[in-house]
C-alpha beads as a LAMMPS data file, in Angstrom:
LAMMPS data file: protein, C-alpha beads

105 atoms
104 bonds

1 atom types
1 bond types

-500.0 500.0 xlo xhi
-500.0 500.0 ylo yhi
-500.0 500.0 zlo zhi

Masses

1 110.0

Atoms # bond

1 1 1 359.435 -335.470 230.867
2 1 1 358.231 -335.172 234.549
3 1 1 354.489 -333.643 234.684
4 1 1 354.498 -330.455 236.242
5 1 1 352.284 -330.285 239.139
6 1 1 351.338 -326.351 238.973
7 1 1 350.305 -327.240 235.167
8 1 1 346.560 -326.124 234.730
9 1 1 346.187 -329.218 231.992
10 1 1 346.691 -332.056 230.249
11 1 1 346.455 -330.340 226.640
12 1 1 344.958 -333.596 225.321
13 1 1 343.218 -333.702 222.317
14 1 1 339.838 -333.330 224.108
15 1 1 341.838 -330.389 225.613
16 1 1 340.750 -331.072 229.116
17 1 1 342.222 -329.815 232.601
18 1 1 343.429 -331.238 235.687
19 1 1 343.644 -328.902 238.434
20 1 1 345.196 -328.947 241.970
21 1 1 342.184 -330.015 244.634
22 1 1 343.591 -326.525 246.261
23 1 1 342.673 -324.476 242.937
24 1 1 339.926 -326.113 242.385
25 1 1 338.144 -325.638 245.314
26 1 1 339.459 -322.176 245.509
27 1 1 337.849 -321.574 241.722
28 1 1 334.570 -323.316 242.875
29 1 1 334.109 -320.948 245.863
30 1 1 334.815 -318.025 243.911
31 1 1 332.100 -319.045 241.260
32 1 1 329.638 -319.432 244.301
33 1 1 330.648 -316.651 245.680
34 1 1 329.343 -314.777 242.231
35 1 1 326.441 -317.372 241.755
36 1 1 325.212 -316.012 245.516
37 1 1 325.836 -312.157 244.044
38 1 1 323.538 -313.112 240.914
39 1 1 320.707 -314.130 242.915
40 1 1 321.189 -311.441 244.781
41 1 1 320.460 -309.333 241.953
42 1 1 317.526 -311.389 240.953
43 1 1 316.081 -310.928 244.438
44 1 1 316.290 -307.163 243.839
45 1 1 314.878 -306.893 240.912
46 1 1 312.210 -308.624 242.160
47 1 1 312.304 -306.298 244.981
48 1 1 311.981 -303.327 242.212
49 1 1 314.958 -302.411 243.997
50 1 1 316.036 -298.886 242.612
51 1 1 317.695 -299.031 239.033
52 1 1 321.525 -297.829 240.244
53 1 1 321.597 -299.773 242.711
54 1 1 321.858 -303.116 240.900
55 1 1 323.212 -301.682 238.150
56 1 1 326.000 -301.101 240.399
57 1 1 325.994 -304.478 241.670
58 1 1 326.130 -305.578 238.340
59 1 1 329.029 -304.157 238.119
60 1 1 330.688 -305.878 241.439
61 1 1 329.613 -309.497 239.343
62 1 1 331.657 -308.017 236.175
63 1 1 334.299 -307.513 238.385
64 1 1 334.314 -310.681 239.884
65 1 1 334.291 -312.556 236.678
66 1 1 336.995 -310.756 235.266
67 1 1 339.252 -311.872 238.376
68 1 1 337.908 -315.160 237.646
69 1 1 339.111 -314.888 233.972
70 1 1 342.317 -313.588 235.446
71 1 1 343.349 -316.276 237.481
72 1 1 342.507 -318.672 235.250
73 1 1 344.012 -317.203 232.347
74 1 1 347.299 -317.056 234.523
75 1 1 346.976 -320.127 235.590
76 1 1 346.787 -321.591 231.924
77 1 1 349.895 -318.967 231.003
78 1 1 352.076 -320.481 234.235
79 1 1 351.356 -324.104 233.197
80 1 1 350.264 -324.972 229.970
81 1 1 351.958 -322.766 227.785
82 1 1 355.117 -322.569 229.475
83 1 1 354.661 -326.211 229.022
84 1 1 354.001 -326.565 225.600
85 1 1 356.306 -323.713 224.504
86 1 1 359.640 -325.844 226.124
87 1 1 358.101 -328.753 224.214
88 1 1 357.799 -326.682 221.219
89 1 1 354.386 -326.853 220.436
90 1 1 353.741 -323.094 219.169
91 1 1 350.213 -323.740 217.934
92 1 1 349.745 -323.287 221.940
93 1 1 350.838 -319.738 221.471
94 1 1 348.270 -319.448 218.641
95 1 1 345.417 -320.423 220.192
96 1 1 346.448 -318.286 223.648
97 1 1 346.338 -314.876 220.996
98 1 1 343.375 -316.545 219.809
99 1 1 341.869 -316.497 223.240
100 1 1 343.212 -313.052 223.927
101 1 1 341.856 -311.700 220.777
102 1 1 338.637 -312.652 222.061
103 1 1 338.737 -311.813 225.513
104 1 1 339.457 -308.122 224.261
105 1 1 336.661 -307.546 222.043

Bonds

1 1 1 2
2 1 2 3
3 1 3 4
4 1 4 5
5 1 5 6
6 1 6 7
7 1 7 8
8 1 8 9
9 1 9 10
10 1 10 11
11 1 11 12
12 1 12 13
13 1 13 14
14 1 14 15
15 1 15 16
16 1 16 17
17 1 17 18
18 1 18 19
19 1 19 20
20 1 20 21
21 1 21 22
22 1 22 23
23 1 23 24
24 1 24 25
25 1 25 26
26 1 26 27
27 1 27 28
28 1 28 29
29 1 29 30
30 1 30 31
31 1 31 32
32 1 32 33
33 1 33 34
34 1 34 35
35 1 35 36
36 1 36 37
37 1 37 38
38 1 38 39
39 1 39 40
40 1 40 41
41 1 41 42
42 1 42 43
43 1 43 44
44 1 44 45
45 1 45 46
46 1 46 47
47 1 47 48
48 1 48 49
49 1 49 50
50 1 50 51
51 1 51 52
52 1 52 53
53 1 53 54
54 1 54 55
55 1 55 56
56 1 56 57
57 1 57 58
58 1 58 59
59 1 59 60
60 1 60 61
61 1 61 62
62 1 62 63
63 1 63 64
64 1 64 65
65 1 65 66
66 1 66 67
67 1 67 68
68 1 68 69
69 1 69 70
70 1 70 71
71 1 71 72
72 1 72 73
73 1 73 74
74 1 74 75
75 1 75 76
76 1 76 77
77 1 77 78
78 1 78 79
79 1 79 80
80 1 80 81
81 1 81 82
82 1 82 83
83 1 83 84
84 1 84 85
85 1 85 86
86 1 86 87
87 1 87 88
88 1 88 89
89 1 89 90
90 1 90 91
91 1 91 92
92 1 92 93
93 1 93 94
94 1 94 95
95 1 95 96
96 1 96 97
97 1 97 98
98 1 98 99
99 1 99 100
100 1 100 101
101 1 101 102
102 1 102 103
103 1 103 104
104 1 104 105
């Protein structure tokens, strides 16, 4: 079978991934992107900045790691499931509930 360039992985056993340079950098600016709005809140505090006001950008960082989550998540829906699910590996679909369950607590 052809490997499918928009697959997040290589579901090897050490269950690794292989991204697109494009999606990777994209990913890695995103996470400095939130890094930058962490110290920000560190700087703040430090600041004794007044209590809402982190708290609500607190909030922005939540919000940017859940989009994180997002894209990754669809990423690994798009490639490696799809993947694994025409190859008929359904422990794949398992372990994505698995994930889900988790994600939702």
């Amino acid at each position: 079978m052809e490997e499918n360039k928009n697959c997040c992985c290589h579901c090897q056993s050490d269950k690794t991934t292989d991204r697109s340079e494009e999606e990777y950098k994209k990913l890695m600016n995103r996470l400095s992107r939130i890094e930058g709005q962490i110290k920000g809140i560190k700087g703040m505090l430090e600041k004794d900045a007044y209590c809402t006001d982190i708290i609500m950008q607190v909030s922005a960082v939540t919000a940017a790691l859940n989009a994180f989550n997002k894209e990754i998540l669809a990423s690994h829906i798009k490639g490696c499931v799809t993947r694994d699910i025409l190859e008929g590996k359904d422990e794949t679909v398992d372990d994505l509930l698995k994930t889900l369950q988790k994600l939702m607590k």
